[in-house]
C-alpha positions in Angstrom: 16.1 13.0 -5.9 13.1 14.8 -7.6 9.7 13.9 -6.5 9.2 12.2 -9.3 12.2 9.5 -8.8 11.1 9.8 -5.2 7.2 8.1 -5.7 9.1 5.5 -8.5 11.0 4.4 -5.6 8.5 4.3 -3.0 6.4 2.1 -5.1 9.1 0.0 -5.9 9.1 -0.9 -2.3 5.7 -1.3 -1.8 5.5 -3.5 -4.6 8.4 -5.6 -3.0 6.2 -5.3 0.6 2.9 -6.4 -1.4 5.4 -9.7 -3.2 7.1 -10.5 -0.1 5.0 -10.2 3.2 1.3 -10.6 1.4 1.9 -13.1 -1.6 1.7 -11.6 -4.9 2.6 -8.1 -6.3 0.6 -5.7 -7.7 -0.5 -5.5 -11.8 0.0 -1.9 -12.0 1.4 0.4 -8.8 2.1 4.5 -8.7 2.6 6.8 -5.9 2.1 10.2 -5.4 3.7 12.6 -2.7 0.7 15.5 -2.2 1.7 17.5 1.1 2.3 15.7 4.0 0.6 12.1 2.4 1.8 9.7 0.3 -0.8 7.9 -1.9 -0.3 4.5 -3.2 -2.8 2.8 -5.6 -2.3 -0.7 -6.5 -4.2 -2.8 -9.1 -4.5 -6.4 -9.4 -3.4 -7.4 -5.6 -5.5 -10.2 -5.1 -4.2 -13.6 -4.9 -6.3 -16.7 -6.8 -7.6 -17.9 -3.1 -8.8 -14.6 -2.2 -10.3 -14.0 -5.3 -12.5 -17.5 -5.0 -13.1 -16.5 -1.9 -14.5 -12.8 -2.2 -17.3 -14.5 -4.7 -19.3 -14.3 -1.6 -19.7 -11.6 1.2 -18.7 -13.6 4.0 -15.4 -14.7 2.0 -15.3 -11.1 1.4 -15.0 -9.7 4.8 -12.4 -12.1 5.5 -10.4 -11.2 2.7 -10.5 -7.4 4.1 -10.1 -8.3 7.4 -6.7 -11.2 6.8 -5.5 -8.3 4.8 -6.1 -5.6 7.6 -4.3 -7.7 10.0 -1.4 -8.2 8.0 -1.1 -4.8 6.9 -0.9 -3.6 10.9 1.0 -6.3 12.0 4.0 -5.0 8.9 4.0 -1.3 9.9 7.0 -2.0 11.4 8.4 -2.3 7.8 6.3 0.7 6.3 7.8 3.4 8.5 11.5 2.0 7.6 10.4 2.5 3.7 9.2 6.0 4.6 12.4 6.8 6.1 14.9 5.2 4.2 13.3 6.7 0.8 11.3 9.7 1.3 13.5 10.9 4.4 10.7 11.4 7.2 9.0 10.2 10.1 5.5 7.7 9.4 2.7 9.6 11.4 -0.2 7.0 10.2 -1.5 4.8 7.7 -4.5 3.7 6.3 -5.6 1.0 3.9 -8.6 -0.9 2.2 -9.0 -3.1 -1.0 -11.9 -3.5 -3.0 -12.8 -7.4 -3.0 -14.5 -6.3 -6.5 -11.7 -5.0 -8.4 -8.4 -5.8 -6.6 -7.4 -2.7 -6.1 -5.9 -1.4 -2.8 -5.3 2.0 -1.7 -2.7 2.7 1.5 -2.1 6.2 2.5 0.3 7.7 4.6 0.5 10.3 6.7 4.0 11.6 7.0 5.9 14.6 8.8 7.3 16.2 5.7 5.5 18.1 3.5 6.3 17.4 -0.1 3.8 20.5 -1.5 1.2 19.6 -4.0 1.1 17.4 -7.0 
């Protein structure tokens, strides 16, 4: 596969991950393999009770911290998408989501380097 099929297909996982396992897919999903990281941006995550919810800070921080906890708890399930389509070995990952805009940003870091973008 070229790089370019390679990120479609990675985000066509995540976005099954983010439908399945946290409740609602993303609006608008890309990847992008730069060295030995894979960058996922997501837009429009946020499901109707989180976004009542995030109208205040202390709704807020829960919101970051449910999503935290599920996002650790399903790395189990990350690493297999790393291996099964881009061929390498999950090092670490990182995540946050704005509570303002919906978006959410993961990033992995993998063993492979996959050069630059």
């Amino acid at each position: 596969m070229t790089k370019g099929e390679l990120e479609a297909e990675f985000t066509k996982q995540i976005v099954r991950f983010e439908k399945e396992y946290l409740g609602r897919g993303p609006i608008d999903a890309r990847s992008y393999l730069i060295n030995d990281m894979v960058i996922v941006r997501l837009r429009g995550v946020m499901t109707p009770v989180e976004e009542k919810l995030a109208e205040n800070k202390e709704g807020q921080a829960l919101v970051k911290e449910a999503r935290r906890q599920l996002f650790e708890t399903s790395r189990p399930i990350l690493a297999g998408f790393v291996k099964d389509v881009l061929d390498t070995e999950l090092i670490d990952l990182f995540s946050d989501i704005s509570t303002e805009t919906g978006e959410r940003i993961i990033v992995f870091t993998v063993k492979k380097n996959f050069g630059k973008n």
